[in-house]
C-alpha positions in Angstrom: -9.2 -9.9 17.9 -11.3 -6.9 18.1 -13.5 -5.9 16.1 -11.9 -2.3 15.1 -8.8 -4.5 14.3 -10.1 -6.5 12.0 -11.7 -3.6 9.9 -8.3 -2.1 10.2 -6.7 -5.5 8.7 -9.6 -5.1 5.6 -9.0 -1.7 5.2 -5.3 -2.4 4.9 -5.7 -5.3 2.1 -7.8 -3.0 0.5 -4.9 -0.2 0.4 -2.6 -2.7 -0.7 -4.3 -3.8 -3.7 -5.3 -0.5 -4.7 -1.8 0.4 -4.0 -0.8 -2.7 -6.2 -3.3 -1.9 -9.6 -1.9 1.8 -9.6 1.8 -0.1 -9.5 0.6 -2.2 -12.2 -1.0 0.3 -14.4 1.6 2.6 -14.1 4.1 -0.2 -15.5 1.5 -0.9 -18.3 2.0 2.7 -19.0 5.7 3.0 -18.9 6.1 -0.1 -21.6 3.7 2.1 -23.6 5.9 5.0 -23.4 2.4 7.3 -22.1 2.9 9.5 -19.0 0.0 8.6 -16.7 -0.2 12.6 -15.3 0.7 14.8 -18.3 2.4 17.1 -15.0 5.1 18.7 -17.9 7.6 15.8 -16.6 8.7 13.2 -19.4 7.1 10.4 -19.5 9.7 7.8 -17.9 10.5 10.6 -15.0 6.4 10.5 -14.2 5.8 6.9 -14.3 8.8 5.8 -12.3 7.9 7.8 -9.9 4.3 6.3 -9.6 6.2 3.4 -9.4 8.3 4.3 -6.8 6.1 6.1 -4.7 3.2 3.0 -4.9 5.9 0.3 -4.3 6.8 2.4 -1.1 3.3 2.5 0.4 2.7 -1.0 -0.1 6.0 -1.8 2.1 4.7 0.8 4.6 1.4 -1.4 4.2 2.9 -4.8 5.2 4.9 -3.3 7.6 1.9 -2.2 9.7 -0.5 -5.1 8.6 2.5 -7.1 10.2 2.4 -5.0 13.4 -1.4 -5.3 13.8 -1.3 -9.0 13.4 1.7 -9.7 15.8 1.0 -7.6 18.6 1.0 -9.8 21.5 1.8 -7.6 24.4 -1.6 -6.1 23.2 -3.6 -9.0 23.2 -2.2 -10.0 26.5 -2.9 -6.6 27.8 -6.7 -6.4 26.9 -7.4 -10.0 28.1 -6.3 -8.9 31.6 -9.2 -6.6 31.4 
């Protein structure tokens, strides 16, 4: 695996678990009935969508973790090289 790949990869778990904390923390916060931006939105309509929004870029984040790691046409391509 190359070497930009595999800073790719740790910049990707990275993303993901930042991506997870702001998931969690904005669940903490709707339990505690507290809007996380104070935007002028309610505090439920603010916090889902936190939720929403950081639960979609961690699937967009596995998605392309799992196309870095399973690219085999690629690999087979550069070894040719």
């Amino acid at each position: 695996m190359h070497t930009y790949r595999k800073k790719t990869i740790i910049i990707l778990h990275s993303l993901l678990l930042v991506f997870f904390l702001i998931f969690l923390f904005g669940y903490v916060q709707l339990k505690r009935e507290v809007a996380i931006l104070n935007i002028g939105l309610s505090y439920y309509v603010e916090d889902m969508l936190i939720l929403i929004l950081s639960f979609f870029s961690m699937v967009k984040i596995v998605y392309e973790l799992y196309n870095i790691e399973h690219h085999h046409e690629y690999e087979s391509r550069m070894k040719k090289r």
